[in-house]
ZAMARGU-4260 file (C-alpha; in steps of 0.2 Angstrom, whole numbers, plus 5000, padded with zeros to 4 digits):
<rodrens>
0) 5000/5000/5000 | 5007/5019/4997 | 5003/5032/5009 | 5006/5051/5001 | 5011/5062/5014
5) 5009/5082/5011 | 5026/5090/5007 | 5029/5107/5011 | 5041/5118/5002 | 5056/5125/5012
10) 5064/5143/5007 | 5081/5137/4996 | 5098/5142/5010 | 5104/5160/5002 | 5119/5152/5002
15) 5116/5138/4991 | 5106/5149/4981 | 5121/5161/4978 | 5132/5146/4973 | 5121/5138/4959
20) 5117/5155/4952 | 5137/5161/4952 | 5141/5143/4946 | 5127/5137/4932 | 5129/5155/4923
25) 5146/5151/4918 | 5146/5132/4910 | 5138/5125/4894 | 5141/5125/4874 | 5131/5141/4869
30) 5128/5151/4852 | 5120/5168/4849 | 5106/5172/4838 | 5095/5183/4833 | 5073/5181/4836
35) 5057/5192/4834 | 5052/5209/4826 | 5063/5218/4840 | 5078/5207/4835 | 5079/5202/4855
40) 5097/5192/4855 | 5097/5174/4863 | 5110/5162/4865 | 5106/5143/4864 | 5115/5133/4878
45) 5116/5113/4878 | 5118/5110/4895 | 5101/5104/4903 | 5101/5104/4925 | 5092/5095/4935
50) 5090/5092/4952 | 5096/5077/4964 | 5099/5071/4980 | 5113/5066/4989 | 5114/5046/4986
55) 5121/5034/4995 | 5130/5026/4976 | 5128/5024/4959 | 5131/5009/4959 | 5114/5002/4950
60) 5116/4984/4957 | 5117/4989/4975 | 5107/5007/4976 | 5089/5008/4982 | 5090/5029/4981
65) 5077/5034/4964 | 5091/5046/4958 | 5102/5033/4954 | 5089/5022/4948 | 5084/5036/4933
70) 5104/5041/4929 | 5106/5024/4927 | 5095/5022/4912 | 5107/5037/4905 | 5123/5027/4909
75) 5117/5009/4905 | 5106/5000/4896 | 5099/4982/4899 | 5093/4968/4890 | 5080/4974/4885
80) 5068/4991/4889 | 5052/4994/4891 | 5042/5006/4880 | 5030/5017/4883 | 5014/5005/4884
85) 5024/4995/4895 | 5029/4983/4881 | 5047/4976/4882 | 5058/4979/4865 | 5075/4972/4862
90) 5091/4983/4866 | 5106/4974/4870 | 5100/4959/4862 | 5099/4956/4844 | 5088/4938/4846
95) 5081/4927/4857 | 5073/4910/4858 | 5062/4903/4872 | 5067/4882/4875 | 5048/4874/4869
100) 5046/4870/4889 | 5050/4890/4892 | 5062/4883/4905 | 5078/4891/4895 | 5081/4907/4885
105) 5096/4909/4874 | 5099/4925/4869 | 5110/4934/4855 | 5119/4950/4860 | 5120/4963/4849
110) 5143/4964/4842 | 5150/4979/4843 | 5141/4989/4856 | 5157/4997/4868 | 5159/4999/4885
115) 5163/5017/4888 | 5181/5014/4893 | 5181/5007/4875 | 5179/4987/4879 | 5167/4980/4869
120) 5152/4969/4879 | 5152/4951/4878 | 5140/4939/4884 | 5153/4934/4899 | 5147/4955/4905
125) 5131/4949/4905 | 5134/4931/4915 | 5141/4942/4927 | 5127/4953/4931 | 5117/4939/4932
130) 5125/4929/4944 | 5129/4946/4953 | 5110/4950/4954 | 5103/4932/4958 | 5119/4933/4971
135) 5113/4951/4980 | 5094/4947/4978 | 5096/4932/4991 | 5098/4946/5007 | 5086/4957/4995
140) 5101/4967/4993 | 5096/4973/4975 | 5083/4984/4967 | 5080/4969/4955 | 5079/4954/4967
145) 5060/4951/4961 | 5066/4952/4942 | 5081/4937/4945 | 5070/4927/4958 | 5065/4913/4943
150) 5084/4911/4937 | 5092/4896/4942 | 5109/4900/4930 | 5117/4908/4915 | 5128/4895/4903
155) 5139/4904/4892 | 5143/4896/4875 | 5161/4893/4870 | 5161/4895/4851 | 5151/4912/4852
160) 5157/4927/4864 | 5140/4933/4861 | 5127/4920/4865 | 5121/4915/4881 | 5106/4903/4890
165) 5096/4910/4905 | 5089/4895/4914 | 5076/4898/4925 | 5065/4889/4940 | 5050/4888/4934
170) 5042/4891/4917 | 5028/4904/4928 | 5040/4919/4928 | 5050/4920/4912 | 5044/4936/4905
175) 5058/4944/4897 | 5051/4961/4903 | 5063/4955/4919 | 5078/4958/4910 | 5077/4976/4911
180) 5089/4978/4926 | 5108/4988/4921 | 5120/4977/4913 | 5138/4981/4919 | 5156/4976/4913
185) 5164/4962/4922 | 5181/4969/4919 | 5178/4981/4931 | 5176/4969/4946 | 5189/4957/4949
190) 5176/4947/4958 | 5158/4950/4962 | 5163/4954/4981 | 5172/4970/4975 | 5155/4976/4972
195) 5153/4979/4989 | 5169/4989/4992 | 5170/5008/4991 | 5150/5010/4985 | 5152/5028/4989
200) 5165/5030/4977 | 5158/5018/4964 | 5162/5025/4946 | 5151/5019/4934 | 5158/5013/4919
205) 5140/5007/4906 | 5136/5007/4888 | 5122/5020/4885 | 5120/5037/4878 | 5130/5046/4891
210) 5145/5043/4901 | 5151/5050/4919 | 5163/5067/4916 | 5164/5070/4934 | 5155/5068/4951
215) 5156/5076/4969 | 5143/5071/4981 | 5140/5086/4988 | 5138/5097/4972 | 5137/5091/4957
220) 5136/5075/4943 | 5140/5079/4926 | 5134/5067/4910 | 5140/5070/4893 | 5136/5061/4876
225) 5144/5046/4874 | 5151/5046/4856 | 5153/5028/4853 | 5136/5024/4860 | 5127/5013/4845
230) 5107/5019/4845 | 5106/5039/4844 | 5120/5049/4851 | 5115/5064/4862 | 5117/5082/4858
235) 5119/5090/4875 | 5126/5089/4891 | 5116/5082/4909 | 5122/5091/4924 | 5114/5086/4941
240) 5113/5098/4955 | 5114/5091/4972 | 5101/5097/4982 | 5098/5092/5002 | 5080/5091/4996
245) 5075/5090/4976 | 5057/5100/4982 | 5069/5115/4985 | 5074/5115/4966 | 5058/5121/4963
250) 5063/5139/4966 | 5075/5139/4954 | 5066/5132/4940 | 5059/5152/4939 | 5074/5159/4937
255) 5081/5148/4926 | 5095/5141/4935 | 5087/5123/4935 | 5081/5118/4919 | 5066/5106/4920
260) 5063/5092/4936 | 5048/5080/4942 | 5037/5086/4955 | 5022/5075/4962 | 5015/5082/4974
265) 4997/5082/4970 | 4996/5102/4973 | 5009/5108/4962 | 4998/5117/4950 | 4997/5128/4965
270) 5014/5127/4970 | 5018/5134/4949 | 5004/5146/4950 | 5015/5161/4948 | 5030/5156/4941
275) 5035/5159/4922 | 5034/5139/4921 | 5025/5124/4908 | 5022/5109/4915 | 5019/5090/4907
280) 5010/5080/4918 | 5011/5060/4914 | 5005/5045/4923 | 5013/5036/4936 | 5013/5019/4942
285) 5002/5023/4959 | 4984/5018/4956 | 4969/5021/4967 | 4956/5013/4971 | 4939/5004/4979
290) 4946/4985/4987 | 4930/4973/4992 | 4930/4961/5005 | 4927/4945/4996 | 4926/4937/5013
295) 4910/4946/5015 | 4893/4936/5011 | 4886/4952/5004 | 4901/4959/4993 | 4904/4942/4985
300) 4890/4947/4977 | 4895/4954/4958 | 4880/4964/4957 | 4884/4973/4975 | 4901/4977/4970
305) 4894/4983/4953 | 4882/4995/4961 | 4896/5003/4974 | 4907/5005/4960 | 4893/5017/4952
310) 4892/5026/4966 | 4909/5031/4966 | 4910/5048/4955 | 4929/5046/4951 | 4927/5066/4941
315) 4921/5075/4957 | 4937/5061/4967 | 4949/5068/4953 | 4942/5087/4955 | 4941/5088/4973
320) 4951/5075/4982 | 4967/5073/4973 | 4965/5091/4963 | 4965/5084/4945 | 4983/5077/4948
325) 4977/5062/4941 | 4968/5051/4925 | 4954/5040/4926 | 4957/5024/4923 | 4947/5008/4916
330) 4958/4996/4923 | 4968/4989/4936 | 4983/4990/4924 | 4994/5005/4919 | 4981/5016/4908
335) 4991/5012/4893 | 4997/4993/4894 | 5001/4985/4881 | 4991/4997/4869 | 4976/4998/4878
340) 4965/5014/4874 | 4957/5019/4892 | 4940/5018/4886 | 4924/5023/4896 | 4923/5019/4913
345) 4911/5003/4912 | 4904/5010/4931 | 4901/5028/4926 | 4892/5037/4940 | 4874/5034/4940
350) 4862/5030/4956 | 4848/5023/4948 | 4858/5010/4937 | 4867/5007/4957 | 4849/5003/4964
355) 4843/4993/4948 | 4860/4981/4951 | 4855/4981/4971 | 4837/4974/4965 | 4846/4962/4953
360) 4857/4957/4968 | 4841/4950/4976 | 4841/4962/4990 | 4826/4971/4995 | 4819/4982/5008
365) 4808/4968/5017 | 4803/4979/5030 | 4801/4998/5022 | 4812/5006/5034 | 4825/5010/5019
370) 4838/4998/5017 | 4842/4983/5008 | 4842/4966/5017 | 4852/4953/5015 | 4843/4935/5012
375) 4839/4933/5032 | 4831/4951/5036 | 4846/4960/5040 | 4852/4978/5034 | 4867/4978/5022
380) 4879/4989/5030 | 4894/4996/5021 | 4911/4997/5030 | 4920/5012/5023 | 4941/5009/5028
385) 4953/5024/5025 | 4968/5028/5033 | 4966/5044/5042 | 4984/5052/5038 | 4981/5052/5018
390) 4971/5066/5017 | 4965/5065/4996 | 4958/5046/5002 | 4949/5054/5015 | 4941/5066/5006
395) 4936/5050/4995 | 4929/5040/5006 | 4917/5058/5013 | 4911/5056/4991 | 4908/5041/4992
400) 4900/5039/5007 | 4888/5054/5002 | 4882/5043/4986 | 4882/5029/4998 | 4871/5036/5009
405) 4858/5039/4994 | 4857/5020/4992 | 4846/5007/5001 | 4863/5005/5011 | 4869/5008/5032
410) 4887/5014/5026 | 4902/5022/5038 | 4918/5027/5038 | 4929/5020/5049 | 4946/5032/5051
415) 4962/5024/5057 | 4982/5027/5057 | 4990/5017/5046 | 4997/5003/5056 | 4977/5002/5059
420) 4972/5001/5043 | 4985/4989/5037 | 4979/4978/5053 | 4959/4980/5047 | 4964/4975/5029
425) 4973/4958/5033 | 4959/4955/5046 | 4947/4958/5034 | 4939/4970/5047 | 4930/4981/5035
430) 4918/4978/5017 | 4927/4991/5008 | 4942/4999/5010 | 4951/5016/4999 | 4968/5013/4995
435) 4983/5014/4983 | 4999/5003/4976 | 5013/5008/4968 | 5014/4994/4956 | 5033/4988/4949
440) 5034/4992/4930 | 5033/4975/4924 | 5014/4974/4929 | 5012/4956/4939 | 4997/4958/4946
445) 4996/4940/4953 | 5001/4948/4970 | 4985/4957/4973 | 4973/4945/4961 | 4980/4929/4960
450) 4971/4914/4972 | 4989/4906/4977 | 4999/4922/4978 | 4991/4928/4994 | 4979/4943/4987
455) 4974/4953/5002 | 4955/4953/4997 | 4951/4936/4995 | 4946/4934/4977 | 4949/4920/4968
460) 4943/4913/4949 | 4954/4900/4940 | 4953/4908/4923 | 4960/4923/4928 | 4974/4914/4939
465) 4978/4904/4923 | 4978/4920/4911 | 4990/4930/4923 | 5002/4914/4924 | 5001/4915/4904
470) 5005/4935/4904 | 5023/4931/4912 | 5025/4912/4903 | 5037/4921/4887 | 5026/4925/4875
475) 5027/4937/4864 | 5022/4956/4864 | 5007/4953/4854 | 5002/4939/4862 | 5001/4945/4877
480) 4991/4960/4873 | 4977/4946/4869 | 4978/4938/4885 | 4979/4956/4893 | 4963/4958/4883
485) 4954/4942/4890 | 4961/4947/4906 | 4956/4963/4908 | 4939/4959/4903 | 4935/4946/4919
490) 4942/4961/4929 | 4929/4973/4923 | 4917/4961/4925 | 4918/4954/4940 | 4928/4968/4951
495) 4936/4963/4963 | 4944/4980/4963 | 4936/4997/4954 | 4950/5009/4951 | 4945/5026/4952
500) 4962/5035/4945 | 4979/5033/4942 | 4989/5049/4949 | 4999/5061/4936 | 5014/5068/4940
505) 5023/5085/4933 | 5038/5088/4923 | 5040/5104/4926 | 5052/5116/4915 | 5058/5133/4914
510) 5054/5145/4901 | 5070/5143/4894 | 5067/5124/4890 | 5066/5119/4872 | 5064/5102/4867
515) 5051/5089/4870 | 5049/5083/4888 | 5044/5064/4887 | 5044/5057/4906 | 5037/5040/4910
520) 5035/5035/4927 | 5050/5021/4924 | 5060/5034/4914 | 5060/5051/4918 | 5073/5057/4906
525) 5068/5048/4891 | 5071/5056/4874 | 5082/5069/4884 | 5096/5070/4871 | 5091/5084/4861
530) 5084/5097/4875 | 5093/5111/4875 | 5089/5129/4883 | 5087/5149/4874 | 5091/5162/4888
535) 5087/5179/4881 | 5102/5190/4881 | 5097/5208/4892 | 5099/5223/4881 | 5113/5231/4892
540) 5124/5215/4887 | 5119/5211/4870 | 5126/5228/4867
</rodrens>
């Protein structure tokens, strides 16, 4: 479960706000031209900044810090990547070929793709980060230890420095939308224990568009283009500011001295309000939505489930709760995986389509005092769970609750911390409850819908169980979309979950930015090679 908790911005040190002024005005490539009826002069300057933290390495395999997990997709690349629907495409790998039990996969590297210390990557760099991975993911010392969990070993064949076969556990988790995670050279380590040495210093060494220039913890990491790199090579420079927090950047996007960053704080459109700024907002991983009981006689009921679910006016959720940071969403699933289109919510808000599908329930109101009973006489009463420190849900489950109360049903809201809340859910202790996950990018829902994965709800149905195990069995992109499909279709119908919206976030640049800003939620940076920035000259200088 995610619980959002309300930043407040802090007023940037003077000090620090002297440096990064004195210091960013005098670095980067720039030219001089002339724009507009007025002929006001610009200059064009390829050096983009951004904000970061202090992290504890850049080390990829060993760092949980975000910052290190985006620079990382600048640095290195993996196996493969995963596009924009979510769909993985081939990157370092030129082929690849599941065994017909999809116990074994033996993949083709792509030849003459360099290291940036000018080594070229063989397949023996790959084994390496494997069994360093699988090795890490055992203390869950590693980002990736849920993408290595199903490999058993790497065999490397002789005749071919470029060939290798992953052999996995089990043929239920062989997606090859796991082999995502960094690769790095294994002529940088003696052995995978050297890993663990110096983190702090940890200099990495990767094959993707940009390669480290130089790096101070406390101030500053610089990126520029790596030349040799084999897709398209960038045109600019990335210099990362070290921040103490990355909120406080925010005050320099104004003024120009930081060129574009990700804010997502649900508020920032006021936070922006008066600032010379433009803002993209995309949608992240973190979902959230109405959960049911299945425990519960009543909400095992399709129809009941059906009826809350059109009760729930996710646009006045979106407008008033969570401030329009956010998309609705017609599935569980990222908005757009694997192509699909977000169509109409299948439970748009409507009361008197919620009482038909309470009549069609079989419940009636026996006794004309109002309420809907359940099969022996008794009132059907509707547990509303939110924890009481995330103020958006709460404001969710007040929506709800009002359309709730205009229903044959006895609802309530039952507030409670955190640890509460998490205590009702595995209890059971409630009928619904609002809530949120952060999902990983690679979209295995079997945790929260799966009957032998432990879902926390209590639903089960053995067609869906078998088309999730077929989701992540190795097929191929297309195939998968048609599962997804078939999938998708059983969620909808028979809900054990209604997702109101998916949150947005903001990338957020200053008015000097020009390019295209294409964040993704696993990739904030993506298609960042060619942003540049155009400061106007002032008159007294130009001259």
């Amino acid at each position: 479960m995610n619980c959002n908790k309300r930043l407040k911005l802090k007023t940037l040190p003077a000090a620090l706000a002297v440096f990064l002024v004195l210091s960013l005005a005098s670095c980067g490539e720039s030219s001089v031209f002339l724009a507009g009826s007025s002929e006001t002069k610009y200059r064009t300057e390829r050096v983009i900044y951004l904000p970061m933290e202090k992290v504890r390495t850049l080390n990829p395999m060993l760092s949980k810090d975000e910052d290190t997990y985006f620079i990382s997709k600048l640095i290195y690349n993996g196996l493969f990547e995963l596009d924009d629907c979510l769909m993985p495409q081939k990157m370092l790998v030129d082929s690849y070929a599941f065994s017909e039990d999809r116990l074994s996969l033996t993949l083709t590297l792509k030849q003459g793709v360099m290291w940036h210390d000018g080594t070229e990557m063989t397949a023996q760099d790959v084994k390496f980060s494997i069994d360093t991975y699988v090795s890490l993911s055992y203390g869950n010392d590693t980002l990736y230890s849920e993408y290595v969990s199903n490999i058993r070993y790497v065999n490397l064949k002789k005749s071919d420095p470029y060939e290798l076969t992953i052999v996995f556990r089990s043929p239920d988790n062989v997606g090859v939308e796991n082999l995502v995670f960094p690769i790095l050279p294994s002529h940088q380590f003696k052995r995978a224990a050297d890993l663990r040495k110096n983190a702090g210093e940890f200099a990495p060494i990767g094959t993707g568009p940009y390669k480290l220039s130089s790096y101070n913890d406390l101030s500053r990491l610089i990126l520029v283009a790596n030349e040799d790199y084999f897709g398209e090579v960038p045109s600019n420079q990335l210099e990362f500011i070290v921040f103490p927090q990355k909120k406080d950047a925010l005050n320099l996007i104004d003024i120009e001295n930081i060129t574009i960053l990700v804010n997502d704080e649900i508020d920032r459109d006021t936070l922006t309000s008066n600032m010379n700024v433009n803002t993209v907002n995309f949608v992240s991983n973190q979902a959230e939505f109405v959960a049911f009981n299945m425990r519960s006689e009543i909400m095992r009921i399709k129809e009941v489930r059906q009826a809350i679910a059109c009760a729930v006016d996710s646009k006045e959720v979106l407008a008033s709760a969570y401030l329009k940071s956010g998309v609705l969403s017609d599935t569980m699933y990222y908005p757009h995986y694997f192509g699909n289109s977000n169509g109409e919510d299948p439970y748009e808000f409507d009361l008197d389509r919620a009482r038909s599908l309470i009549k069609e329930a079989g419940l009636l109101d026996l006794d004309g005092d109002g309420f809907a009973e359940d099969k022996d006489g008794n009132a059907v009463t509707v547990r509303v769970l939110v924890n009481s420190d995330n103020q958006p849900r709460v404001a969710a489950a007040q929506i709800i609750k009002n359309a709730l109360d205009k229903l044959p049903f006895d609802s309530y809201i039952i507030y409670c911390s955190w640890d509460e809340y998490a205590a009702a859910i595995e209890a059971g202790d409630y009928d619904v409850y609002i809530g949120g996950y952060s999902f990983n990018e690679r979209y295995d829902l079997r945790e929260i819908l799966h009957s032998r994965y432990g879902n926390k709800t209590g639903y089960s149905n053995v067609e869906l169980d078998e088309l999730l195990d077929e989701m992540q069995s190795g097929v191929s992109n297309e195939e998968k979309a048609e599962i997804f499909k078939k999938a998708n279709s059983i969620l909808k119908d028979e809900l054990p979950y209604y997702c109101i919206l998916y949150k947005t976030y903001g990338a957020i640049s200053s008015s000097a930015f020009v390019g295209e800003a294409k964040p993704v939620f696993n990739n904030y940076y993506s298609d960042c090679g060619r942003w540049e920035c155009k400061y106007e000259i002032p008159a007294a200088v130009a001259e």
